[in-house]
N, C-alpha and C positions, 0 to 999 in steps of 0.2 A: 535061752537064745543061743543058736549056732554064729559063733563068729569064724569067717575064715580069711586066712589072708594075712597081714601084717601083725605083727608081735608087739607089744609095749611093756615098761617096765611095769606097769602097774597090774598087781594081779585080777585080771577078766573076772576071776568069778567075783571076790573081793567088793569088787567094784558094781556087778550085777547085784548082789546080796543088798547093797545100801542104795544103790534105784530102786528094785525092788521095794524094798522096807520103808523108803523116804521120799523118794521123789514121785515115781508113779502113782501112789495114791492120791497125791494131790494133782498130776494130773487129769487122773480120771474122776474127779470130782469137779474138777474145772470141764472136762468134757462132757457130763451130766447136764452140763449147764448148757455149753454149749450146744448142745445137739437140741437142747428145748424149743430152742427157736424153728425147728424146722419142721411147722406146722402143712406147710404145702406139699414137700417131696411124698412121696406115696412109696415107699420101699413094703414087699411082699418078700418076706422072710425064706419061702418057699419058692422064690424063682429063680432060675439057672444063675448060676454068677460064677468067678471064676475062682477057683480054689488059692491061686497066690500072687500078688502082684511087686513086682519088685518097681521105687518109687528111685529113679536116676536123677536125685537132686539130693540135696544137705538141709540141715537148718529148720526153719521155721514151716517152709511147704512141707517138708517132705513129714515130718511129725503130723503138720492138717492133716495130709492124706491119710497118714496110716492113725489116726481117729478115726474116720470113715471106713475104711476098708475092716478094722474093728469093730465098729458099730454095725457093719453088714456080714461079717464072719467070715472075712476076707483074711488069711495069712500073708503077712506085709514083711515084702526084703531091703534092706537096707545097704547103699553103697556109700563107702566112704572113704578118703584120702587117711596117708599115714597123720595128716596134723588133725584128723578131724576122729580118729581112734576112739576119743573117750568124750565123744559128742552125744546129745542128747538122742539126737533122731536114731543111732547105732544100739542106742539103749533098749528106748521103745519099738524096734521092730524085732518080729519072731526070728531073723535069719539076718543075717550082715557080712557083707565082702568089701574086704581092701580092694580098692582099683588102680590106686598107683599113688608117689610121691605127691605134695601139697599143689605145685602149681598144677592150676586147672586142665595145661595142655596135657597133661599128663596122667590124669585122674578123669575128673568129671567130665570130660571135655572128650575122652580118647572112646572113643564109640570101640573099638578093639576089646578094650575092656570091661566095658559093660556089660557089651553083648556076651565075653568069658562068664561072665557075674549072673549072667541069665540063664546061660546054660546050666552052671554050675549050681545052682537052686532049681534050675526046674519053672520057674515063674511062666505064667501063661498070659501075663500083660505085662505090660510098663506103663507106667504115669511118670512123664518127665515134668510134672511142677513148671515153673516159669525158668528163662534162663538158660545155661549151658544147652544141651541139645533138645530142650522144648519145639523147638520151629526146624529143627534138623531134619531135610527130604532122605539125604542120605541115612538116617540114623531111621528112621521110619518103614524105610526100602529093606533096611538090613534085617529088621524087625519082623516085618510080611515076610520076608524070603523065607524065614525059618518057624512060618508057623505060629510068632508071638505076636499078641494083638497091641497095637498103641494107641495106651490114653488119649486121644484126639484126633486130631482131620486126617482124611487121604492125604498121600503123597503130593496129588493133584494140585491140591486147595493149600497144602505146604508153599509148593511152587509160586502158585501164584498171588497168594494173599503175603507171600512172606518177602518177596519181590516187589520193594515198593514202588517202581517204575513199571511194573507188570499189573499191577493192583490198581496202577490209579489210570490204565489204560481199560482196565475193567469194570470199572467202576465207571466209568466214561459211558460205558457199553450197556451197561445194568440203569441207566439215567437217575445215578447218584452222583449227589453236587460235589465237585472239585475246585481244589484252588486254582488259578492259572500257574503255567511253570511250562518249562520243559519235560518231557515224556523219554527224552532219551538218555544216555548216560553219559554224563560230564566226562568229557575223556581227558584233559588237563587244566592248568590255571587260566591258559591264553583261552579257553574256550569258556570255561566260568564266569573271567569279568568279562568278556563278549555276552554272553548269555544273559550274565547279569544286568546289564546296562540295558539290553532287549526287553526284560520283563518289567526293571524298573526297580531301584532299592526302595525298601531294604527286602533280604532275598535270602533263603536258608537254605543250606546246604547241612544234607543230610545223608547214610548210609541207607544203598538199596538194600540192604540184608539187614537191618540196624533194629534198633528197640530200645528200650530204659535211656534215652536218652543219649547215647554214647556216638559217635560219629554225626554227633550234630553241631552246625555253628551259622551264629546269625552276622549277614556282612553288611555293614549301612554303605560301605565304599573299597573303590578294587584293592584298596591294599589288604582290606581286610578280610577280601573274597580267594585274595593270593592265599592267606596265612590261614584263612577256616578250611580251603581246597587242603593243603598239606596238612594240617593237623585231624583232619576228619578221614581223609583217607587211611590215616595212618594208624589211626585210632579204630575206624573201621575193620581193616586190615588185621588188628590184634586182637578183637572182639569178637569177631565173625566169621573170620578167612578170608571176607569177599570185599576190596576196597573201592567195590564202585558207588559214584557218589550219584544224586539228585540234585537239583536245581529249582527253583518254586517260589511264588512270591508268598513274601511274609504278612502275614495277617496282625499288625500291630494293636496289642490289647485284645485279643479274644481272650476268650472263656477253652478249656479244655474240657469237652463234656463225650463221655462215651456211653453206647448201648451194650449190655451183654445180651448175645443171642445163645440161643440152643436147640441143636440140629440132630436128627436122626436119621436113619437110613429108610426109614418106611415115608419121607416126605414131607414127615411134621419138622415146623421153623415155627420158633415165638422168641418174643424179647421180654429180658428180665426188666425192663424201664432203664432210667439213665442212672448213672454217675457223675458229679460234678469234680472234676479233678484240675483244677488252676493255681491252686497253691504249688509253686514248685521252686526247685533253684536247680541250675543250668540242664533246663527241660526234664529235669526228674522229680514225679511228683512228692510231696512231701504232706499234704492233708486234704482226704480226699471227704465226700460225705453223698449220699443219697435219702432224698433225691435233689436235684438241684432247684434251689429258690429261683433261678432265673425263668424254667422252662413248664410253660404251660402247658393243660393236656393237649393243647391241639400240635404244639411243635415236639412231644412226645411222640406223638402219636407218627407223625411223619419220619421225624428223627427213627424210630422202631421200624417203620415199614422199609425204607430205605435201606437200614442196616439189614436185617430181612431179608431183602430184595438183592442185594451184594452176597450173602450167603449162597442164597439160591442157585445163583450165578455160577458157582462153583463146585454145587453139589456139595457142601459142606455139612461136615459131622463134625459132632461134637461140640464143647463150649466154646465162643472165641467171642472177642471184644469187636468192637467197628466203633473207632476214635474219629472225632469231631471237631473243628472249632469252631465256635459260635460266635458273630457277631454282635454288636449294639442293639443289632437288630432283629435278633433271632434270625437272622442268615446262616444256617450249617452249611459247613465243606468237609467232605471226606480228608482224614489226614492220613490213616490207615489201619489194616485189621492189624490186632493180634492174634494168631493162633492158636492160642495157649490158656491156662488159668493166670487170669489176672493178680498179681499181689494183691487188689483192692477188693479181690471179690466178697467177701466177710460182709461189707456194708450191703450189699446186694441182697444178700442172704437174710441180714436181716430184717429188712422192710419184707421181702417177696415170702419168705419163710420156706425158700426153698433149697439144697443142701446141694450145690452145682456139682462139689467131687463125685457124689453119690450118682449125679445123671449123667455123668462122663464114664463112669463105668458103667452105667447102666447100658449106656449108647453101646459102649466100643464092646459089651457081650453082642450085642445085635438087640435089646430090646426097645421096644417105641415108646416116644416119650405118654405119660399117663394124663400131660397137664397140656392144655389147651390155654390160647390167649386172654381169654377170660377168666380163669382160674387165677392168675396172675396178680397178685392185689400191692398196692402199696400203705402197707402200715405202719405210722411212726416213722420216726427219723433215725439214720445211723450216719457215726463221727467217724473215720480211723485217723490217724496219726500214725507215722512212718517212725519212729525213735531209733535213731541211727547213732552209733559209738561215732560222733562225731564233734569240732569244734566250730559250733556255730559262728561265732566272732569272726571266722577266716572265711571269706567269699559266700557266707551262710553255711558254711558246714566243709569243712574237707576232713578226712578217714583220720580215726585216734584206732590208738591200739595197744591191748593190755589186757590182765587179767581181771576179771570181776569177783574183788573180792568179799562185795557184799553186792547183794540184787536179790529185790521182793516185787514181785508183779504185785498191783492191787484187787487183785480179783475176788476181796472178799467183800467188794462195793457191787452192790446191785446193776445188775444191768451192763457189766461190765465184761470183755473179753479180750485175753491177752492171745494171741497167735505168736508163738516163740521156739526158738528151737536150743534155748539155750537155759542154764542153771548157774546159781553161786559157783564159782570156780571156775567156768566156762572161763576161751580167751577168743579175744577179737583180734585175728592176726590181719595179716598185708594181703594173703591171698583171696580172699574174699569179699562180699559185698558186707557195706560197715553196717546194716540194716542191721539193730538188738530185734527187737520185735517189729508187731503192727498191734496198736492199743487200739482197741473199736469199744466205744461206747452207745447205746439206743437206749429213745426213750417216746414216747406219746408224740412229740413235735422238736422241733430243730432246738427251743431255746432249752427244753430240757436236757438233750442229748450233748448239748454243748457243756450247760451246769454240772453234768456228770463228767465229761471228761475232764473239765478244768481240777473237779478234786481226782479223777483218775491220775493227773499227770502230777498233782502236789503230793501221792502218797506214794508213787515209784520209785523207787527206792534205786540206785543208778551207782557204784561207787566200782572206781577201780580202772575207768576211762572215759574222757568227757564224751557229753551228750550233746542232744540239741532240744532236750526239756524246755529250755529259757525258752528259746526261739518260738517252739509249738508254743506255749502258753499265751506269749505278745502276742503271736496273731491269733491265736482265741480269744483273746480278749481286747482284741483292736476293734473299734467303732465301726470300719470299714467293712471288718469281717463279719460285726454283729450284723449289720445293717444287711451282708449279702451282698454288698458291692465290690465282689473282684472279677480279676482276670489273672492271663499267667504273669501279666509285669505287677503282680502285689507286690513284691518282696520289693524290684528296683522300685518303685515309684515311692514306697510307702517307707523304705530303710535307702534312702539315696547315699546313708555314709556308711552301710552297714549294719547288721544288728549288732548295738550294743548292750543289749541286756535290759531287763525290765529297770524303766523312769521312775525311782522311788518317790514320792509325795511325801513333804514334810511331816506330817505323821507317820509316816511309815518304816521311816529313818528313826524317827525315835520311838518305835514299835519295837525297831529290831537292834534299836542301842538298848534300851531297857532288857530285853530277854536276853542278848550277853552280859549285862549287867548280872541277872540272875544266874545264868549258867558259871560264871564267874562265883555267886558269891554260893551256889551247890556245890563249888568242886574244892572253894575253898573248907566249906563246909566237913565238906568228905574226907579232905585230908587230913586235916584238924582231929578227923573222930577215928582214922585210923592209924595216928599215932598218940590217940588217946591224951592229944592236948586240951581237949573240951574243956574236960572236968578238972585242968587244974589250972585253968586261966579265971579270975573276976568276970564278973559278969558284965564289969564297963568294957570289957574287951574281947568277949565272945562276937564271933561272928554273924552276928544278928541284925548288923547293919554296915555299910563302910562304902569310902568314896573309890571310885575309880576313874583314871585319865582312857580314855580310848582312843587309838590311834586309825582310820579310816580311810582312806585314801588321802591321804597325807595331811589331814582335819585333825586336829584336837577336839576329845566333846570327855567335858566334867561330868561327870554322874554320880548321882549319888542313891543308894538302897537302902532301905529298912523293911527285914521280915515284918510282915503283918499277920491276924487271925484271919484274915483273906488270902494273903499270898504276900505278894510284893510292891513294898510302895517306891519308885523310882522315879530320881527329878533328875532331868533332861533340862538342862540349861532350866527355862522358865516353866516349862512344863511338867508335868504330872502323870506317869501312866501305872496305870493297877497292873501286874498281872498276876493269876492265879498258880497257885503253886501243884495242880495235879497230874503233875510229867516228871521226869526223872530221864538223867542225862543217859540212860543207857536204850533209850529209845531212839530207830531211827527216825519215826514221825512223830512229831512232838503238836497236840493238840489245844494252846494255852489259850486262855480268858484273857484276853488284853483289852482294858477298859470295858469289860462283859461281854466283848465281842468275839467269838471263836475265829482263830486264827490255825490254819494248818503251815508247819516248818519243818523244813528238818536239819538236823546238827551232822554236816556233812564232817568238822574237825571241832574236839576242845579239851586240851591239855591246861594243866597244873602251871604251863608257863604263860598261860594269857591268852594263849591263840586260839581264835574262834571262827570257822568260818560257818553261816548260814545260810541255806538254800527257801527263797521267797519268791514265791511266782514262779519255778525255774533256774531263777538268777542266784551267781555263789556271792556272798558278801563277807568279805575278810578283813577280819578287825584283829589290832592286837591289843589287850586289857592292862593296864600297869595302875598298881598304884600311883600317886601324886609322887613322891618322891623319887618313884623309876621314872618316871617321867623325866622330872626336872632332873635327874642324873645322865640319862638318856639325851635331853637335849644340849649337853656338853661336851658331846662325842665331835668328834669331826668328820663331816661328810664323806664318803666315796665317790669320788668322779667318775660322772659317768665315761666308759670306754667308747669311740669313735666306732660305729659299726656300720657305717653308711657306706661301706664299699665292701661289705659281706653279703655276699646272694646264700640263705639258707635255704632248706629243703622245707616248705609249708606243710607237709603232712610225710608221713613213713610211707617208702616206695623204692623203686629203682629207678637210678640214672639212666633215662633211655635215649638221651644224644645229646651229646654239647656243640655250640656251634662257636666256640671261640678255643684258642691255645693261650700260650703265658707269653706275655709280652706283646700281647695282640692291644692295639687300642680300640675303647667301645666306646658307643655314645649314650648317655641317659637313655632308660625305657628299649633298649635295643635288644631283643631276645638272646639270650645267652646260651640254655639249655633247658632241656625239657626231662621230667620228672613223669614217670607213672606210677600211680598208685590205683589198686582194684579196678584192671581198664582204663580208666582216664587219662589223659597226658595233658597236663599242664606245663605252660610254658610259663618260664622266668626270666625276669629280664635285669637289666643294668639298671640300679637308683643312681650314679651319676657317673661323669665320664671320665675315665683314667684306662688305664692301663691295666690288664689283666696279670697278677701279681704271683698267686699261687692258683693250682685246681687241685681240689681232695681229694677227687674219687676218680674212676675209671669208667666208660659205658659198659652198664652193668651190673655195678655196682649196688647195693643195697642201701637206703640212707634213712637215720631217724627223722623224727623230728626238728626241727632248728637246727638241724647239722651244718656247716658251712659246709658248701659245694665249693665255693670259689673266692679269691675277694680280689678286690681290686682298687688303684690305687692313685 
């Protein structure tokens, strides 16, 4: 692999040698797999295609792609930022170029560079993946000028499908269904809550240029029409370049369902059937699945021609989505295209059996599609899950960030596929999107396909920066979800205070007191044998049975163990539970017999000094172990007060200080916004927990902040 550009200390080849030798055979053994599904695409081995494609994304797309482009004998170029040097996607392609320093305006994002990176290879296409200059007219324009063909639509259909105030004036025109709203663009706040109050709250304001969510905000009243107009502009503005906003009534409780279509220049349009994508948190989906239980063939079938029918409209090539939201009543509304490869396209692929990357090159050579609307089938069910370096607990997920220092995909489960652009030692920094992978699981029908991912998601291995495992798990396993009863408000209506973490059931509590119990009496076990006190203790005092205090969210629970010719007999208060002894603490997944019943866990901590934490359902559960008599020693200590911290505004997630609205010695009032915070695009405002006096500020706009940093406090 040609790498040019940016230097690191680590030596390139070094570092080639051990992907080489370790990593890559496991992913193309994982891509064996993957490519099986794709029973429908028709690829001729012998037909023109383009000698090298350089893929202007990072991560997790840009490795899909260059499988594909591998699978069709495509030489695949890789662009990459200096923090992303000894990234995986850099690894796996034949030819790699630095494009600039970590943040995105400067790298990914600087089309100057690119376009250097395309010359400088030779590349006779680009595939911009989803994101950075994916829906870029200019980045498209600069493309054509010189000859390189781009992964996706005309400039045309750029314009106007990526305009969403232009889009839904055309969609108007093509007689697909629209929300009510305004058509023109918000030009400030005084005109917003006017607007607003015209169509009627509650009323979303969103970015004309916008996508994944970002430059969106829902306003039930003008104040909040004030505060979503400046925070989405603003946000717009950093995301995009372009801060003009929309206006639209809000459709409260729908469904989020999209069509993938696929276009070619010879005149053929067909749809790949729908996606159900309503699981989300602040409009960014989080678990998508095809096809959706809500929608029958006949509002398929409209839903597809529609979408279809808006393509057409445009002269559109290539792959792109046509987003929907569906009523109570199977009423669709145009919400708007994307341009681009959808993150969710995987579950597509796997019902239709068709390999989209593969016909998005195929397109943008000039060849016509092979597959017609009936060719199209829907087989089986497909799950994804979005697995984001995130902490669920905070708004349902805001950005973690760290190295991983242990991470195993499960893909040695049937039926299973990991889409990742990352390895053990990989980091999840500030400047990018916290998405780890996308887990897609299929199977014969939904309840299968579900069953599989719930043990895909208990055998992922995650350590080094939190997740939002838990999170996926509860709503897989929530009643609601079984049942197929959502919309985009699952999360508020169904977690009204929050996710806090999977609801243990009295057995399960003492499922998972018993197996620290046992971990406990392995490690004591272990140490004993290697300082070789085994064999010189009595046998009334060998560790073969013994009681411990466990300390739990501030609970005391007595237990008590005795190794058996079974395993382990463990009394829990009044209770009784067996577990089998054939696991050993040096596993991440640990698969025990508890009361005969197999139970999947994994031992995310557990030291020689008591401390145990276990991961169950997702959820981390942290105990600490003592003998009876550290106990009673222990509760002789005297308390620590707690410290007064109700006039500290900290920073919720790692980002920068992108504007404070208060000085020192300023008076605020409870809930008053203070400053606002970006992390990976977003801007989060912070505000006043009660009213005093602004005392000290930490940082400067601009500034960089961890985690729980204090920004400010007050007094």
């Amino acid at each position: 692999m040609a790498v040019l550009g940016c230097s690191t200390t680590v030596s390139k080849e070094i570092h080639r040698r051990i992907i080489l030798s370790k990593v890559l055979p496991r992913l193309f053994a994982r891509k064996s797999r993957l490519f099986s599904i794709y029973t429908t695409s028709q690829f001729d081995p012998d037909e023109e295609k383009f000698d090298k494609v350089l893929i202007a994304n990072r991560g997790e797309i840009a490795c899909r792609v260059m499988r594909t482009c591998r699978e069709m004998g495509i030489k695949s170029v890789a662009v990459y930022s200096e923090a992303d040097a000894q990234a995986l996607h850099v690894q796996m392609a034949d030819e790699a170029v630095c494009v600039g320093p970590p943040p995105t305006g400067e790298s990914y994002n600087k089309i100057d560079n690119i376009m250097d990176a395309v010359r400088k290879t030779g590349a006779q296409a680009v595939h911009p993946g989803y994101g950075f200059l994916s829906e870029n007219k200019e980045f498209a324009k600069r493309l054509d000028k010189e000859g390189v063909a781009f992964i996706g639509p005309d400039t045309l259909a750029l314009q106007a499908m990526g305009d969403k105030i232009e889009s839904k004036q055309l969609a108007n025109s093509a007689k697909v269904n629209t929300i009510p709203g305004y058509e023109g663009v918000v030009k400030d706040e005084d005109e917003a809550v006017k607007l607003a109050n015209q169509i009627g709250y509650p009323v979303m304001l969103k970015a004309s240029a916008g996508g994944g969510g970002k430059g969106m905000r829902i306003a039930w009243d003008d104040q909040e029409t004030r505060e979503g107009f400046r925070l989405s502009t603003a946000e717009a503005s950093s995301s995009f370049g372009d801060s003009r906003l929309l206006i639209e009534k809000f459709i409260d409780n729908p469904r989020h369902i999209e069509i993938q279509v696929l276009c070619d220049r010879h005149g053929n349009s067909l749809y790949l059937n729908e996606r159900e994508c309503s699981i989300q948190r602040r409009n960014q989906k989080v678990i998508e699945e095809a096809p959706s239980v809500f929608i029958d063939p006949e509002t398929r079938r409209a839903m597809g021609e529609q979408a279809v029918s808006l393509a057409e409209a445009v002269d559109y090539v290539s792959a792109g989505t046509v987003e929907f939201l569906v009523d109570s009543q199977r009423n669709f509304y145009f919400l708007e295209m994307n341009t681009r490869l959808q993150v969710e396209h995987p579950i597509t692929e796997c019902i239709t059996g068709v390999d989209i990357v593969q016909e998005m090159i195929r397109i943008a050579r000039g060849h016509p599609l092979k597959l017609k609307q009936s060719d199209i089938p829907i087989n089986g069910w497909a799950v994804e899950c979005r697995v984001y370096a995130e902490n669920p607990y905070k708004n349902f997920g805001l950005p973690s960030t760290g190295r991983l220092f242990k991470y195993s995909e499960p893909t040695h489960l049937p039926n299973v596929r990991v889409d990742s652009g990352i390895r053990e030692g990989s980091e999840i920094s500030i400047y990018y999107d916290s998405m780890i992978s996308k887990l897609i699981t299929y199977g014969k029908d939904r309840p299968e396909a579900l069953e599989k991912m719930a043990r895909a998601l208990d055998e992922y291995v995650i350590k080094g920066v939190k997740h939002n495992i838990s999170l996926l798990q509860d709503v897989l396993g929530h009643q609601k979800f079984i049942e197929g009863d959502i919309s985009t408000k699952f999360l508020q209506e169904h977690y009204p205070d929050g996710f806090l973490g999977y609801q243990l059931q009295p057995d399960e509590c003492n499922n998972l007191l018993a197996v620290a119990c046992c971990i406990q009496l392995k490690q004591e076990q272990k140490s004993r044998s290697f300082l070789n006190q085994a064999s010189l203790m009595p046998a009334s005092l060998k560790m073969e049975e013994a009681s411990f205090d466990i300390l739990w969210d501030e609970d005391h629970y007595i237990c008590t163990i005795q190794e058996t010719s079974f395993g382990y007999e463990v009394h829990v208060g009044k209770d009784t539970v067996l577990v089998d002894k054939n696991w050993n603490l040096y596993q991440n997944v640990i698969t025990p017999q508890i009361n005969h019943k197999p139970q999947v866990l994994q031992i995310i901590k557990q030291n020689s000094s008591g401390d145990v934490i276990l991961q169950y359902n997702g959820t981390e559960y942290q105990m600490k172990i003592m003998t009876t008599e550290a106990s009673r020693l222990g509760s002789l200590m005297p308390e620590k007060v707690a410290a007064d911290i109700s006039g500290e505004v900290r920073a919720p997630m790692p980002g920068k200080l992108q504007s404070l609205m208060v000085e020192i010695g300023q008076k605020v009032a409870e809930g008053q916004e203070v400053c606002v915070v970006e992390a990976m695009k977003m801007l989060n405002s912070l505000q006043a927990s009660k009213t005093g006096v602004v005392k000290k500020i930490l940082f400067q706009v601009g500034d960089s902040v961890a985690e729980e940093e204090i920004i400010l406090e007050i007094e």
